[in-house]
C-alpha positions as CSV (number, residue, x, y, z in Angstrom):
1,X,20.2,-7.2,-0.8
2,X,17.4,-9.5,-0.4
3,X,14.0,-8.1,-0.1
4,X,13.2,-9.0,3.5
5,X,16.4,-6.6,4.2
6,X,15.3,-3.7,1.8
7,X,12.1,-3.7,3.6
8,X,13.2,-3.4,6.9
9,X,15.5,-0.6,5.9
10,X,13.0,1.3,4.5
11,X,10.7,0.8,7.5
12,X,13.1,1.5,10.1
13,X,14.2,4.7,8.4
14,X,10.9,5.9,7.6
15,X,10.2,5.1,11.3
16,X,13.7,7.1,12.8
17,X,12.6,10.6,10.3
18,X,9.2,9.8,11.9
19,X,10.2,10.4,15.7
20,X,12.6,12.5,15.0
21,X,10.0,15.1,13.1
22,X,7.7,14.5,16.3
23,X,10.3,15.1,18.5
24,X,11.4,18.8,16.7
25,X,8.6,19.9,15.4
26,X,5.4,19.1,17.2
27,X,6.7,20.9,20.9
28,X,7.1,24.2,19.1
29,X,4.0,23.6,17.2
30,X,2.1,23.1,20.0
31,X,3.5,26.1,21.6
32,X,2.9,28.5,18.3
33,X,0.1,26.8,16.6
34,X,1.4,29.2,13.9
35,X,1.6,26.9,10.7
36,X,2.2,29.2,8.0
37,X,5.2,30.4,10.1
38,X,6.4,26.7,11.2
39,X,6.3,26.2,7.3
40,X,8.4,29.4,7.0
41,X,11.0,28.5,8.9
42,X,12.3,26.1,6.8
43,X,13.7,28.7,4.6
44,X,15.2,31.6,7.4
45,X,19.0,30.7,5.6
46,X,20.1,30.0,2.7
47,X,21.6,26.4,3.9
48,X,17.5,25.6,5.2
49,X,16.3,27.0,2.2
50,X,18.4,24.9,0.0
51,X,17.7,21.8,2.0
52,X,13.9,22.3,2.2
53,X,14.0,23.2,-1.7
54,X,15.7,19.8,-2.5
55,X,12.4,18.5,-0.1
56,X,10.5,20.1,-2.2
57,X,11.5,19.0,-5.3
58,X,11.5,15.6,-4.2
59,X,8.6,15.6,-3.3
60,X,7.3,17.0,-6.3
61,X,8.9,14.1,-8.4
62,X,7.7,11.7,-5.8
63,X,3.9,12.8,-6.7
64,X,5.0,12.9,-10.6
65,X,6.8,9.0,-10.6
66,X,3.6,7.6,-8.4
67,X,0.9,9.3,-10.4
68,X,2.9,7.9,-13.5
69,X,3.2,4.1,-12.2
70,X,-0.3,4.3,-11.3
71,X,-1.7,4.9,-15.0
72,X,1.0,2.5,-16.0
73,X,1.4,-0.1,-13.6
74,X,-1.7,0.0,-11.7
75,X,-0.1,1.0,-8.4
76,X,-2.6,1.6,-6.2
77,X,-3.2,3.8,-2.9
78,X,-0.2,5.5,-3.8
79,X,-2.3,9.2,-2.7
80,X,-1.6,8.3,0.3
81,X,1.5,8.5,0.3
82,X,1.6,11.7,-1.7
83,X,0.0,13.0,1.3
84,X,2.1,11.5,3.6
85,X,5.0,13.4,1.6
86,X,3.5,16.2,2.8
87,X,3.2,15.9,6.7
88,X,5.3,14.3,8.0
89,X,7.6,14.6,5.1
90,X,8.8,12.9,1.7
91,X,10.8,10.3,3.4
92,X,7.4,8.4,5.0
93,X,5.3,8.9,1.6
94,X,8.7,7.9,-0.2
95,X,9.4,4.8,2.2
96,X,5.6,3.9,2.0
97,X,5.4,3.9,-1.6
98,X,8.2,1.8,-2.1
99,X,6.8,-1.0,0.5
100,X,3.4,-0.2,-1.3
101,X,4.7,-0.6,-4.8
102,X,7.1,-3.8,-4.3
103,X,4.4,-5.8,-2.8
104,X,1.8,-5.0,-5.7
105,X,4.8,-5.4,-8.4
106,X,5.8,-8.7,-6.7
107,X,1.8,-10.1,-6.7
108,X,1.1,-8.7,-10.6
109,X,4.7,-10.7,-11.5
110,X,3.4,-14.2,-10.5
């Protein structure tokens, strides 16, 4: 896979989870501005809560491998995307991190 490929993959499924996460979430939010409880939710059964703990964890390592390349690499604006990981979710700070992180890599290389 080329990198003009790779890029566009990660972009258009950062972009799907994107809508889709408007689409299902910010109707209901809008409705019950409740976010604690919209945050709740995620963990009602033990299918959602297994799910939203493996979102969890990811995004935990997410935060740990970025904060690591930064001191060691010198990736930068990756607290962006560790925020990003948080709303709208680990798939956009993830995708965004990975565009972010092959570009730099790509210009420190030359």
């Amino acid at each position: 896979m080329n990198e003009r490929v790779f890029v566009t993959i990660i972009i258009a499924a950062a972009s799907v989870f994107t809508a889709l996460f408007v689409y299902w979430c910010i109707p209901p939010l809008i409705a019950d501005p409740d976010i604690v409880g919209a945050l709740a939710a995620g963990f009602v059964n033990p299918y959602s809560s297994g799910y939203s703990a493996d979102v969890l964890s990811c995004w935990v390592i997410l935060t740990a491998w970025i904060l690591y390349e930064r001191r060691i690499y010198g990736v930068r604006h990756g607290l962006w995307c560790i925020l990003l990981g948080m709303v709208p979710g680990v798939a956009v700070g993830f995708a965004l991190y990975l565009l972010l992180r092959t570009r730099q890599l790509r210009h420190t290389a030359r």
